[in-house]
C-alpha positions in Angstrom: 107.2 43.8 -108.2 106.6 46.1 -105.3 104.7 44.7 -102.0 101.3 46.6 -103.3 101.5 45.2 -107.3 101.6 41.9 -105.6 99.0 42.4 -103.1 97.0 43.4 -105.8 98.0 40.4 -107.5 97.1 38.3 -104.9 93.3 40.2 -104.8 93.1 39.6 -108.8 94.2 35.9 -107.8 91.2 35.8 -105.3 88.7 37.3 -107.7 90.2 35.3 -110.7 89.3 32.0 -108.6 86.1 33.2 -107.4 84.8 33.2 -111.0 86.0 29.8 -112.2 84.3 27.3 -113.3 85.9 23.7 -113.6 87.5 24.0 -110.1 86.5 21.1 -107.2 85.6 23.1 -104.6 88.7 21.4 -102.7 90.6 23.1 -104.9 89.3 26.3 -104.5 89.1 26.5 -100.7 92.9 25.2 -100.8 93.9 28.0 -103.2 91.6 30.5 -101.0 93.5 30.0 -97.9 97.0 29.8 -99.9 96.2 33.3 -101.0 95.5 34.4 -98.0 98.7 33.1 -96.2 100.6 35.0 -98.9 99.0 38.4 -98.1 99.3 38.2 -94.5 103.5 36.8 -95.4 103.5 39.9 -97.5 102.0 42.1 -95.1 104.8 41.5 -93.1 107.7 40.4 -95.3 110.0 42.5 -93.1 109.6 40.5 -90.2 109.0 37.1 -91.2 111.6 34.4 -90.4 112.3 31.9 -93.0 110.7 29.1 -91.0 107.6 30.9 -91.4 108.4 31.4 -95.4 109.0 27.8 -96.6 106.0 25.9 -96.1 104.0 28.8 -97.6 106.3 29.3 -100.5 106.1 25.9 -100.8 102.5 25.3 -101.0 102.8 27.9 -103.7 105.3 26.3 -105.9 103.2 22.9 -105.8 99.7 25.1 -106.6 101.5 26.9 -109.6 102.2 23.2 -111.1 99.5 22.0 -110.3 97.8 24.7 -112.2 100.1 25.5 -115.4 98.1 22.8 -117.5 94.6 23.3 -116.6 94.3 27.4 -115.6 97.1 29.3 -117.8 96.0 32.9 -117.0 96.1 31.9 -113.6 99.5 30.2 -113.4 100.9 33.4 -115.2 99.5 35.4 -112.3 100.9 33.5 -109.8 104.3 33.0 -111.4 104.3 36.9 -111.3 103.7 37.0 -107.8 106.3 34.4 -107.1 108.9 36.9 -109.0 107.9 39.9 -107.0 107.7 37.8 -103.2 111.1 36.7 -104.4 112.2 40.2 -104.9 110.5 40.9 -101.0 113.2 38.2 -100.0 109.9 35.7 -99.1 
């Protein structure tokens, strides 16, 4: 996955949440703000440091298992993303 398929992604993510019902707005505000970490990481994948890419990536890996069970379409999304920031070396 290029850097643009997973910005994409990452919008689809945004919009995907936006429309969800079921989801403590806790939840929601958390994955809002995760999402946008991982654009701006993205956005500069080149440059980043891996002390800059670990907490994020992190954060991610606990959202996407927090999330298989109770949002499928969701957690396939974000697996997909994970692939492709792996690929970016994130």
């Amino acid at each position: 996955m290029q850097k643009k398929e997973i910005l994409t992604s990452l919008q689809s993510i945004q919009q995907d949440l936006s429309r969800q019902s079921g989801v403590d707005q806790e939840t929601l505000e958390h994955l809002h703000s995760l999402v946008a970490n991982m654009e701006k990481l993205v956005q500069r994948a080149e440059a980043l440091r891996k002390a800059e890419v670990e907490p994020i990536a992190s954060q991610w890996q606990q959202t996407l298992r927090r999330f298989e069970s109770e949002h499928p379409h969701l957690t396939d999304l974000i697996a997909r993303v994970t692939d492709g920031l792996a690929n970016l070396g994130i």
